[in-house]
C-alpha positions in Angstrom: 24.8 70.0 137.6 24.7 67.1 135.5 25.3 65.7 131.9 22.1 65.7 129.9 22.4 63.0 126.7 23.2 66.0 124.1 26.4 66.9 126.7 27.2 63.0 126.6 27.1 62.8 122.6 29.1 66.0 122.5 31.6 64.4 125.1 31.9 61.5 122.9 31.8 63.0 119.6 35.1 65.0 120.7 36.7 61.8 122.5 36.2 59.8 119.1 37.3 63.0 116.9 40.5 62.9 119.5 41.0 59.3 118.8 41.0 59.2 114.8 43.2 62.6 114.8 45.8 60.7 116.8 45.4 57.1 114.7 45.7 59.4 111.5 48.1 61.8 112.6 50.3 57.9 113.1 49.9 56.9 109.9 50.9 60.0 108.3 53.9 59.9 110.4 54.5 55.9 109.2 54.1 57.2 105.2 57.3 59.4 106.0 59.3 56.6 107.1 58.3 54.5 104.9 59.5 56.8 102.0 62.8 57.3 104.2 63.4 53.9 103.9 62.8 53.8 99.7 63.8 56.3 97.2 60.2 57.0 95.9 57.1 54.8 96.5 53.2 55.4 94.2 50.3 56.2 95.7 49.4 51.9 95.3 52.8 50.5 97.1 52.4 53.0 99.7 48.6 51.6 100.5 50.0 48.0 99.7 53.2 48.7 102.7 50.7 50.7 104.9 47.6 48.1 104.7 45.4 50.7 103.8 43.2 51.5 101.1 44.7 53.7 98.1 42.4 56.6 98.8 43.5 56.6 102.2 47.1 56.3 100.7 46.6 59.2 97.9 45.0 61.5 100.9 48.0 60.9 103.4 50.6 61.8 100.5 48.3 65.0 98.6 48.2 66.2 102.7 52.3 65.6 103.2 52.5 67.5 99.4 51.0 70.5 100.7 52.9 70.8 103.5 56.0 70.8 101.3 57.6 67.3 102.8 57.0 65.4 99.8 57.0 66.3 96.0 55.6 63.8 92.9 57.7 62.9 89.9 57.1 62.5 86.3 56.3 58.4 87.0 54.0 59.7 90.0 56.0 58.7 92.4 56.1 60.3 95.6 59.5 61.0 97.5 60.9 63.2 100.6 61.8 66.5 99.9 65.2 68.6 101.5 62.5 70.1 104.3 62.8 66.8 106.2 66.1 67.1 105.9 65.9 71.2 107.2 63.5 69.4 110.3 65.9 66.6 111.3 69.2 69.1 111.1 67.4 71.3 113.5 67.3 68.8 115.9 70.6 67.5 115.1 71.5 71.2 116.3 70.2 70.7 119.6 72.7 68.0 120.4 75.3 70.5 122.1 77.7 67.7 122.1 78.5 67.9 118.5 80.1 71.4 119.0 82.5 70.3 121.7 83.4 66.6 119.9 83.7 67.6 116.5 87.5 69.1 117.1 88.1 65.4 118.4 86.2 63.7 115.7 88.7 65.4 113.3 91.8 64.8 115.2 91.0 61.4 114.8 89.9 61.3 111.0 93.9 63.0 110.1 95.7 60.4 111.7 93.8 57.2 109.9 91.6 58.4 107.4 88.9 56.1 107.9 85.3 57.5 108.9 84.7 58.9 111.9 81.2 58.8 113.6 79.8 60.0 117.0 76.7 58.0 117.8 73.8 58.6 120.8 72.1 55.6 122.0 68.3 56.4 122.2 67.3 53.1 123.9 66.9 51.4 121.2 69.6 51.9 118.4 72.4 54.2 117.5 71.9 57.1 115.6 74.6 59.2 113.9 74.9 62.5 115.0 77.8 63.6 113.2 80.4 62.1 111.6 83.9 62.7 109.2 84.1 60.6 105.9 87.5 59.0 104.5 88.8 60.7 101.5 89.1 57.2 100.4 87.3 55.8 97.4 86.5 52.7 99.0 84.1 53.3 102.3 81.5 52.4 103.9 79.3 53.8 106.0 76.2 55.2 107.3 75.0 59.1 107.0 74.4 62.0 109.6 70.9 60.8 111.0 70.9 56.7 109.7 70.3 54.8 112.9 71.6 51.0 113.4 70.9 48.3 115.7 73.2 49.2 118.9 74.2 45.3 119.5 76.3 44.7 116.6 77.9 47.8 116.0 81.0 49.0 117.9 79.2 52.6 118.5 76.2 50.2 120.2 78.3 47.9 122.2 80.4 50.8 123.5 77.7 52.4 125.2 75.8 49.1 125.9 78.2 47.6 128.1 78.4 50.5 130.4 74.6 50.8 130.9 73.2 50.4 134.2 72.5 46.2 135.3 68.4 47.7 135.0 69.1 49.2 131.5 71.0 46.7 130.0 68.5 44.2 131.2 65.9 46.4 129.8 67.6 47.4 126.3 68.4 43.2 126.1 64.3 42.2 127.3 63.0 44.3 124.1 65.6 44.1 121.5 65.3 41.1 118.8 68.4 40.4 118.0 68.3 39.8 114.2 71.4 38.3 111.9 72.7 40.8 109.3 75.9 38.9 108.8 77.2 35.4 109.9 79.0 37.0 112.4 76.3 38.9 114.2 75.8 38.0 117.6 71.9 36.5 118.4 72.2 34.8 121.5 71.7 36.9 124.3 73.9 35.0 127.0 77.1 35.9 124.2 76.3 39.3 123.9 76.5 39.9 127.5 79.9 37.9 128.1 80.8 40.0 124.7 79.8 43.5 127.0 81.6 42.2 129.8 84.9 42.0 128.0 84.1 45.2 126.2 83.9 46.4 129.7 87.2 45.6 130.8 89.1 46.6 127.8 87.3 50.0 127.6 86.4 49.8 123.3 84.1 47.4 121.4 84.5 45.7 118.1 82.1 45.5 115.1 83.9 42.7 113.5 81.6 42.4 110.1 78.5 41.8 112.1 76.3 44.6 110.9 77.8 44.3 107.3 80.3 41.9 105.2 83.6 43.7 104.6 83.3 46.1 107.3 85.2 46.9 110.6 84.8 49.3 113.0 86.1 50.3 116.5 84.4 51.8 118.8 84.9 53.8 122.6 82.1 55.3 124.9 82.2 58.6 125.7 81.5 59.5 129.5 80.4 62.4 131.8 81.5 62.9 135.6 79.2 59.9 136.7 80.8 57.3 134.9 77.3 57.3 132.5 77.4 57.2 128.8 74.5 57.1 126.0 77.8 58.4 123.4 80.4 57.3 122.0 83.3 57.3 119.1 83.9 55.0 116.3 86.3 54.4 113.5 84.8 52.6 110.8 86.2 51.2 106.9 86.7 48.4 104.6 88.1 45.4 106.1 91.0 45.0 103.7 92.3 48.2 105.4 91.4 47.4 108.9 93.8 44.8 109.8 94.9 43.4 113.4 97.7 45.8 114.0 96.0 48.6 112.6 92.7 48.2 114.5 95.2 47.9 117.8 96.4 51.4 117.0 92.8 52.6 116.4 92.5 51.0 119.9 94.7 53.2 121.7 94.4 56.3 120.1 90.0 56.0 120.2 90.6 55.4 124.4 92.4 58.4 124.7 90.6 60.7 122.6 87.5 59.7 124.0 88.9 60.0 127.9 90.6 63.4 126.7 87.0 64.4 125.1 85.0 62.9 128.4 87.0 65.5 130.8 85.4 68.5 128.7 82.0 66.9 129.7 79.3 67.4 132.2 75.6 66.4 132.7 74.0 69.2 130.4 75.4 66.7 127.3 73.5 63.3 128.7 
């Protein structure tokens, strides 16, 4: 039996209503970050930063309001509230990894003091998945759930220079590798000698390339295979992480992470 024109119009009617609820479903989800990324945005900057018009804009945030992600200020300004944070601590939870490293994490955090972050590489960037702050005054750092670019961080270059020839070349084919700092590495050929030494030495070095004044050290994290999408880093001001200290950091971040890597199988990768 065949499709008479009413069927057809029906058929398309859904296919189109499909369509829009995915397109508007998108921008919804783009108003979110976009407030993740600013403290509290009006109904006007958000259709300015979206490209859409403000009615558009005002119906995307009123919708958010009532689900109880966003909340309006005296100025009318809109901003995230802690249920996004509830949603993204949920999945946090999930990473069973954080259980079994966070013993290590602290280990690490009482002998130097500095902050302590375990990252997971999604592909594209690093994102914190837990981490140990200094008791210092001075520190800086990034919190539970930031993300960074994995090719100038020490967590990033860890990971990256033990990825598969096909991944790397992958990970390398869609990244733009943009200058934060006039150290950051942008040319593609030196950031692949850079993961070859990484390689051989077995931790990576964020040498204030992601931000002025800051140092990190980093060591991947690995299961049975040899594969890693984690890793460990030690991270502070650069006044405080000179050459022989960062050496030390060196030693101690191999063997915690080898010590931690033992305790690991597939079910964490």
């Amino acid at each position: 039996m065949g499709f008479n024109d009413q069927d057809r119009k029906q058929s398309v009617t859904k296919s189109e209503g499909k369509y829009f609820f995915i397109r508007s479903f998108a921008k919804g989800m783009r108003v979110l970050e976009l407030l993740s990324d600013n403290e509290a945005l009006t109904v006007t900057q958000v259709a300015k930063l979206m490209e859409i018009n403000r009615a558009s804009s005002h119906r995307f945030l009123s919708t958010l309001r009532e689900l109880g992600y966003v909340e309006k200020d005296d100025s009318s300004r809109y901003y995230l509230t802690p249920k996004v944070i509830e949603l993204g601590m949920k999945v946090l939870d999930r990473f069973e990894i954080r259980k079994i490293a966070h013993p290590f994490l602290q280990e690490v955090a009482a002998k130097f003091n500095e902050t302590i972050n375990l990252g997971y590489f999604n592909g594209e960037e690093v994102l914190t998945i837990d981490k140990i702050d200094s008791t210092e005054i001075l520190r800086m750092d990034t919190g539970i759930g930031g993300r960074e670019p994995a090719y100038c961080t020490s967590l990033g270059k860890a990971i990256l220079a033990f990825l598969s020839d096909t991944l790397l070349e992958a990970y390398l084919q869609a990244v733009e590798l943009t200058p934060f700092t006039p150290n950051t590495v942008i040319a593609k050929d030196k950031l692949k000698e850079e993961l070859m030494h990484i390689k051989e030495n077995g931790y990576a070095i964020d040498d204030e390339e992601l931000s002025v004044g800051l140092r990190c050290v980093g060591a991947p994290l690995f299961n049975h295979k040899g594969q890693t999408l984690y890793a460990i880093s030690i991270s502070g001001p650069s006044i405080r992480m000179g050459s022989k200290r960062m050496e030390e950091m060196q030693r101690e971040l191999k063997k915690i992470c080898n010590n931690l890597s033992g305790k690991m199988g597939d079910y964490y990768f």
